[in-house]
VMD Tcl script that draws the C-alpha trace (Angstrom):
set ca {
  {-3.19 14.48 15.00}
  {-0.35 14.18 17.39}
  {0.72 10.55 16.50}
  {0.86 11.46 12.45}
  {3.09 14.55 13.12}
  {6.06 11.91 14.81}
  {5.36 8.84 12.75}
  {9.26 8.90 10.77}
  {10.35 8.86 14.54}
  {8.48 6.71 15.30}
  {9.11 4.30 12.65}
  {13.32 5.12 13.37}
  {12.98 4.25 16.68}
  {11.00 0.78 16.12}
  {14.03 0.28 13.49}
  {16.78 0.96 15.92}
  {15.42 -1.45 18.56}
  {15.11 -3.95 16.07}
  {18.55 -3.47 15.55}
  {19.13 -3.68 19.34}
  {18.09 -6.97 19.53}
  {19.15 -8.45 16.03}
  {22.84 -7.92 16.30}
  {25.82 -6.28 18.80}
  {25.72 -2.50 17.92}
  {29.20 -1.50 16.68}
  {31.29 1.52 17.86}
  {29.42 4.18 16.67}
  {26.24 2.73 17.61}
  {27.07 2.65 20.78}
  {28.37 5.74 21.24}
  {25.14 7.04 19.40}
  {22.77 5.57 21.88}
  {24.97 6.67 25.15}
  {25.09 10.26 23.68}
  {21.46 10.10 22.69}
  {20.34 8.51 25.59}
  {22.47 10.04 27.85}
  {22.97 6.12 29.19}
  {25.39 5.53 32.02}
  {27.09 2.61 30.65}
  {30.60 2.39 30.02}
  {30.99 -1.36 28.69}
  {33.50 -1.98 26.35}
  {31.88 -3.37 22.55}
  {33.40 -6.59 23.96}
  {31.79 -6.70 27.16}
  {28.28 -5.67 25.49}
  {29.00 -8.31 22.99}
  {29.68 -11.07 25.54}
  {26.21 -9.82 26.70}
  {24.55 -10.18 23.96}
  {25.47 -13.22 23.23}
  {24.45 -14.31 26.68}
  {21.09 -12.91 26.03}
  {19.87 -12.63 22.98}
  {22.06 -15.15 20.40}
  {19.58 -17.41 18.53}
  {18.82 -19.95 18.80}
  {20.99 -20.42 22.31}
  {20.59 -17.45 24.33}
  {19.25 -17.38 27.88}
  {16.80 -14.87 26.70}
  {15.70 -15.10 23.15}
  {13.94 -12.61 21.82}
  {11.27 -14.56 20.47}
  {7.51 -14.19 21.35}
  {6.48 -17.96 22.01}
  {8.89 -18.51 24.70}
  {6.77 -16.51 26.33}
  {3.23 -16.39 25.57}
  {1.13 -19.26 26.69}
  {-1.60 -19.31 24.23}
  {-4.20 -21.63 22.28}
  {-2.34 -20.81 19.10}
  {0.79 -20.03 18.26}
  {2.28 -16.71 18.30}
  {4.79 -17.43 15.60}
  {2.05 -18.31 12.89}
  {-0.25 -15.34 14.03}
  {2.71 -12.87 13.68}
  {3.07 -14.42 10.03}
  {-1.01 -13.76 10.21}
  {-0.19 -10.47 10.21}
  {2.48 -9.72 7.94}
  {0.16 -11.30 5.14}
  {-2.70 -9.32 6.13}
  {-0.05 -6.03 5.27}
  {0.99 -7.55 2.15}
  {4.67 -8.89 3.56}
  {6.28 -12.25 3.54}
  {8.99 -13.77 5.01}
  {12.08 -14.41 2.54}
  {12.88 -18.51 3.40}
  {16.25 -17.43 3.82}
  {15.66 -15.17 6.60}
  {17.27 -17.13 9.86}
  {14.49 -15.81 12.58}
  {10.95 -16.88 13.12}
  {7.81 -14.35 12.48}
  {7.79 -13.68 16.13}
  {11.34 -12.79 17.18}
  {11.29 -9.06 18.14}
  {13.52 -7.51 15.77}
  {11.06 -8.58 13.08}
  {7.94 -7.47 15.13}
  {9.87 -4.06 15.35}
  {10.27 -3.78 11.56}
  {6.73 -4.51 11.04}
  {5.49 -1.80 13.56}
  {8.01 0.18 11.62}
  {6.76 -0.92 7.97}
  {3.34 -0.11 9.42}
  {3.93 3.23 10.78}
  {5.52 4.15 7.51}
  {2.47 2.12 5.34}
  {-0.04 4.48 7.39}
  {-1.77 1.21 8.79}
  {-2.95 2.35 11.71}
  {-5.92 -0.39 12.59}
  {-3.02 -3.20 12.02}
  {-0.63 -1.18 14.36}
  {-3.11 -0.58 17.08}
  {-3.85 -4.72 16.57}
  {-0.69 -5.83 16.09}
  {0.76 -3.64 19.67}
  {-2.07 -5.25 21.13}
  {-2.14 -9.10 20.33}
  {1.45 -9.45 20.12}
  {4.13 -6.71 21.14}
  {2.59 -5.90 24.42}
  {1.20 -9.31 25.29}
  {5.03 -9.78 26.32}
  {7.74 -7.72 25.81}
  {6.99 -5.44 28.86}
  {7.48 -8.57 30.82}
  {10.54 -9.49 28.81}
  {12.33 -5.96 29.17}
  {12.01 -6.95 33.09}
  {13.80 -9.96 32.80}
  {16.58 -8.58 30.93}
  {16.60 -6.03 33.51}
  {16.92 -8.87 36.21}
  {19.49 -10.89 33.95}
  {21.87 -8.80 32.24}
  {25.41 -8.42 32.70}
  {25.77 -5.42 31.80}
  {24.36 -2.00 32.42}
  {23.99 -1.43 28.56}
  {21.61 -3.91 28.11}
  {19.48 -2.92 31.28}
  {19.19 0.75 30.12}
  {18.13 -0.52 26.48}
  {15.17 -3.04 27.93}
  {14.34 0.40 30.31}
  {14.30 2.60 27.11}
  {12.54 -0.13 24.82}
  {9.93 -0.81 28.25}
  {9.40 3.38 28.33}
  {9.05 4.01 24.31}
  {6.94 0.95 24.14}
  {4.60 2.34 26.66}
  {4.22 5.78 25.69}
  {3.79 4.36 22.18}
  {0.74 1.91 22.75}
  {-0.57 5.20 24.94}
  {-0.53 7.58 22.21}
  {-1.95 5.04 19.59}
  {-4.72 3.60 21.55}
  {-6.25 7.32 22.14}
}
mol new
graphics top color blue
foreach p $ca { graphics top sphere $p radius 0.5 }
foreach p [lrange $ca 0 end-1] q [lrange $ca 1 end] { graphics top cylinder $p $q radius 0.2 }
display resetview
């Protein structure tokens, strides 16, 4: 099976976004994910930091990471992400400083899932929650970021999330 043979890249990659959108990447992040990438931006770390701040910074930001600003549902997105990380075992140390639905830690859990071999919870999990809204979210930060780093990182997170949730769902 295809999807086993990739799942440590897999896993990387879910890790690295969550890094994306946790914290500003530092020097030789950046110059990781331009080489990598082969992105065209050429932002300063101050200018992507100024960004980042603009975007993502919790709580604050104009565009928070975080599932239920942007899922209009009966329940609430936040608790069913903790749902989740139960059902695999996981909780949430009370010192950690985001909620159970802010993206970086939906990342790691796709990651800790991928490496756990949980399929049935990743295929879920990609389903009720991940996709639900972060294609629409990638768009916005396409439409409202000031710099060209961060719209090439919500096109690469928008492209690896789709041809993710394609392979898995086969």
């Amino acid at each position: 099976m295809a999807l086993q043979d990739n799942n440590g890249e897999r896993a990387e990659a879910y890790r690295v976004l969550a890094d994306l959108y946790s914290k500003v990447p530092d020097d030789e992040v950046l110059e990781t994910m331009k080489e990598d990438f082969g992105m065209e931006s050429k932002e300063t770390t101050e200018e992507i930091s100024a960004d980042f701040n603009y975007l993502f910074e919790y709580p604050g930001g104009k565009l928070q990471p975080v599932e239920s600003f942007y899922i209009q549902t009966q329940g609430n997105p936040s608790t069913e992400a903790a749902e989740f990380y139960a059902a695999a075992g996981l909780t949430i140390d009370e010192e950690f400083h985001y909620i159970p639905d802010h993206l970086s830690l939906e990342f790691l859990f796709m990651s800790y899932l991928i490496n756990n071999k949980m399929l049935d919870l990743q295929k879920n999990f990609l389903e009720e929650h991940i996709m639900n809204w972060v294609p629409y979210y990638c768009e916005e930060i396409k439409k409202q970021a000031k710099t060209v780093f961060y719209r090439e990182i919500a096109e690469i997170t928008n492209d690896f999330l789709a041809a993710d949730y394609e392979e898995i769902i086969k």
